[in-house]
N, C-alpha and C positions, 0 to 999 in steps of 0.2 A: 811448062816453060816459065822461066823466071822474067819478071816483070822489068822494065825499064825503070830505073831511075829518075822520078820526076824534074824538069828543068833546076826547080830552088835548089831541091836536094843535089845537085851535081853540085852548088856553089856554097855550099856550106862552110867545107873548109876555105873555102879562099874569100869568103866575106867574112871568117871570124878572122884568120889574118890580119883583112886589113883592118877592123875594128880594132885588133892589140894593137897597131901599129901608131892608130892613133889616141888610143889612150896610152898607151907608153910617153907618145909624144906632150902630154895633156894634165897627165896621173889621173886624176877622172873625171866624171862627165856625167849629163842627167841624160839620160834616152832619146829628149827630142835633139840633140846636141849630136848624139851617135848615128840617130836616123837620117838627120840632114848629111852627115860626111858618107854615110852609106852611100845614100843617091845622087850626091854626085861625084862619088869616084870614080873615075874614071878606067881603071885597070880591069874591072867589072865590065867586060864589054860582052859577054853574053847574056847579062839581065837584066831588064828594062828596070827604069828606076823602080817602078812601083814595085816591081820583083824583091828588088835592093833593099828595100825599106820591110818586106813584110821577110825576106828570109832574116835580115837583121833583128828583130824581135822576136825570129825564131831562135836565133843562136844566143841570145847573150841571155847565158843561164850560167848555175854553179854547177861543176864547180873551175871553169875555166876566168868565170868575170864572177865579183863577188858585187854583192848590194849594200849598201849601207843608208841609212836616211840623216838629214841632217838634224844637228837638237834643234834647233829654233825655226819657227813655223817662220816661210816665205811667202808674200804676194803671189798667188800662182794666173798670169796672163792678165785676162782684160776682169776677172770676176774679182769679187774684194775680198774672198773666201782665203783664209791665211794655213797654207797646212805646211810638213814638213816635205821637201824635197828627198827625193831618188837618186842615189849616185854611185856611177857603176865605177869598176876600176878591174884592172888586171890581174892576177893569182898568177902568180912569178911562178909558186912552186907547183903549179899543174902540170904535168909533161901530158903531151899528144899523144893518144891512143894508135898507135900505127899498126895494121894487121895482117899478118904472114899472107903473100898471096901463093895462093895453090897451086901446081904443078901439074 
């Protein structure tokens, strides 16, 4: 007998959704930027935020979000350690895998 579908796993696609929706809005964004809009979206009403936030690290991979780092090293938070930031953005030309359901 085939297994159920884990909770995150049911909300995959409709948290990458809403992540395009807001980096569309945005053009792009560093991760803790994308984490924080995860958890508190609110259209997400079947994943506790903590859910929101770790299925979102799940999903922003290539080749639907692309990565790029920035050239010049940033202040990263409260540490005085200067490195290059993470910045994600949207891949226009990826279409969604949608698959034939069986009869």
């Amino acid at each position: 007998m085939a297994k159920r579908r884990g909770k995150r796993q049911q909300f995959t696609r409709q948290v990458r959704a809403s992540i395009k929706v807001f980096l569309r809005g945005v053009e792009f964004a560093t991760m803790k930027e994308i984490c924080a809009y995860a958890v508190a979206d609110n259209t997400l009403e079947g994943l506790s935020p903590v859910n929101r936030r770790a299925v979102a690290f799940t999903v922003m991979k290539a080749p639907v979000f692309h990565s790029f780092k920035t050239v010049n090293a940033v202040k990263c938070g409260a540490s005085s350690t200067k490195r290059p930031l993470t910045l994600w953005k949207v891949n226009e030309g990826y279409e969604e895998f949608v698959p034939f359901k069986k009869d």
